[in-house]
C-alpha positions as CSV (number, residue, x, y, z in Angstrom):
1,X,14.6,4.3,12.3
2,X,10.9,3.8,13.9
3,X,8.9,1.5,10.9
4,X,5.1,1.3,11.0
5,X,3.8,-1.1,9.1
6,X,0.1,-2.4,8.8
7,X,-1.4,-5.3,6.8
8,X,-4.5,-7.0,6.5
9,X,-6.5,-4.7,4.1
10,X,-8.5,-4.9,1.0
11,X,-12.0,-5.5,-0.3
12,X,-14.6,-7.0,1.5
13,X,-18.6,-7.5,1.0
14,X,-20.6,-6.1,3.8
15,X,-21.2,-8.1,6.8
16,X,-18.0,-9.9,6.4
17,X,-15.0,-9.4,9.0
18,X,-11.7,-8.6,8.4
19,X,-8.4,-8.4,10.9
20,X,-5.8,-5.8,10.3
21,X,-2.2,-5.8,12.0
22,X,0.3,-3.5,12.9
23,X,4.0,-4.4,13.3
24,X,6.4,-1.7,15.1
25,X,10.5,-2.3,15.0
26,X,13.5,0.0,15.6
27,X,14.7,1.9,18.5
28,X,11.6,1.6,20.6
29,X,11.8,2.1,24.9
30,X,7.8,0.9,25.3
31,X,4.9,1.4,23.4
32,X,2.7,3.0,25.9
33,X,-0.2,3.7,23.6
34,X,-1.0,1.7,20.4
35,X,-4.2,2.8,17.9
36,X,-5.8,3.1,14.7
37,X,-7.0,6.0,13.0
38,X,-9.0,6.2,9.5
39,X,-9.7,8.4,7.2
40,X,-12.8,7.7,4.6
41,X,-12.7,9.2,1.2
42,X,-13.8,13.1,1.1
43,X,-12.8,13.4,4.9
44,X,-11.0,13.8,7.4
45,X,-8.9,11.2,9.7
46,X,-10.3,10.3,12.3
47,X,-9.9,8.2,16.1
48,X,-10.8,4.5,15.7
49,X,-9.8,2.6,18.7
50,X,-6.5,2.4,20.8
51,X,-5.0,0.4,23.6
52,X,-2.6,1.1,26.4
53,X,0.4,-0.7,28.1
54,X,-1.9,-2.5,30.7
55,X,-4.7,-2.9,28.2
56,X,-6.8,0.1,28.9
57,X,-9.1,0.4,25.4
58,X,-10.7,3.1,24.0
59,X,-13.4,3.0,20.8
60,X,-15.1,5.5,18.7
61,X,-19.1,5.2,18.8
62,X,-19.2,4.2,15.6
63,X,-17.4,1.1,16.1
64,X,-18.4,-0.2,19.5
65,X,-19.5,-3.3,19.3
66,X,-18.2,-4.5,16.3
67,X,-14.6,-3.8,16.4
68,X,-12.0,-5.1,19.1
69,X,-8.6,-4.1,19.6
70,X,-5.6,-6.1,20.8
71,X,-1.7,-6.1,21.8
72,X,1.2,-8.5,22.0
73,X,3.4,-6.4,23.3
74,X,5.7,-8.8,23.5
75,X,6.0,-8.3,19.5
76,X,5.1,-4.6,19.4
77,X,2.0,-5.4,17.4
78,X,-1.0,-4.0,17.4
79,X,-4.3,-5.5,16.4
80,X,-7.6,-4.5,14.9
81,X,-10.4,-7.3,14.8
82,X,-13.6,-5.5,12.0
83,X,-16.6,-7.8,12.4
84,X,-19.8,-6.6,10.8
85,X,-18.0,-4.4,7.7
86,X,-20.5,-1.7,6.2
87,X,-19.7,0.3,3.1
88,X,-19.2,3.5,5.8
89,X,-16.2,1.7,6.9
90,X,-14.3,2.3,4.0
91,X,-11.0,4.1,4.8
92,X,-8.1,4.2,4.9
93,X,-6.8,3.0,7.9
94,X,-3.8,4.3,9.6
95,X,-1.7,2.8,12.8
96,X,-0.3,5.0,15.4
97,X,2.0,4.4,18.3
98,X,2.9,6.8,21.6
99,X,6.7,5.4,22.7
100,X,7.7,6.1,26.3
101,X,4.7,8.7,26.6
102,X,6.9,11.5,24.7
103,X,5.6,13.8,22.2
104,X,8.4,13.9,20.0
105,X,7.8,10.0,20.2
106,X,4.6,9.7,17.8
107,X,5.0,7.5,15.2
108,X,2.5,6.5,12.3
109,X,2.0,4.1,9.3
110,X,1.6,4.6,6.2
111,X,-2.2,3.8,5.6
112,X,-3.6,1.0,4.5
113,X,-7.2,1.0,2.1
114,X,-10.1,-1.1,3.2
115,X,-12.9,-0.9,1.0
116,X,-16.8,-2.3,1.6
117,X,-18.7,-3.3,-1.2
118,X,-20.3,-5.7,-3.3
């Protein structure tokens, strides 16, 4: 069984930074793709930011420049570094994973809430 499982969220004031993770175990090949996704309240989910096997990274506008995405591959986690919180950010934020490039090899967490506010 493929687990997703992301930590790292909760409530922050705005303009503070906060670091969620992203740990992947069980019957893997390679993670070619890694990401987040997030879905704000009243909405729907949306891209975030992802990275590839060879460190290819891709952001939303909304995020560029205050978000940064990383990998250890070597521990099939996946990183999401949120300087710069506003209360839009609030979501919750999902992590998704592509394994050896096959559709039927999508796998994704569970969600986890960040909320922005004073």
């Amino acid at each position: 069984q493929v687990q997703v499982v992301e930590s790292g969220g909760g409530t922050v004031q705005p303009g503070e930074s906060r670091r969620l993770s992203c740990v992947v175990s069980g019957g893997l090949r390679e993670l070619w793709v890694m990401g987040w996704y997030r879905q704000p309240p009243g909405a729907q989910r949306g891209f975030v930011a992802a990275i590839t096997n060879v460190g290819q990274t891709n952001y939303a506008r909304a995020v560029e420049g205050r978000f940064t995405i990383t990998r250890d591959s070597a521990k099939n986690t996946v990183y999401l570094q949120m300087n710069a919180l506003t209360p839009e950010d609030t979501a919750v934020y999902y992590c998704e994973v592509d394994d050896d490039g096959a559709p039927d090899r999508t796998f994704w967490g569970q969600g986890i809430q960040v909320t922005v506010t004073s």
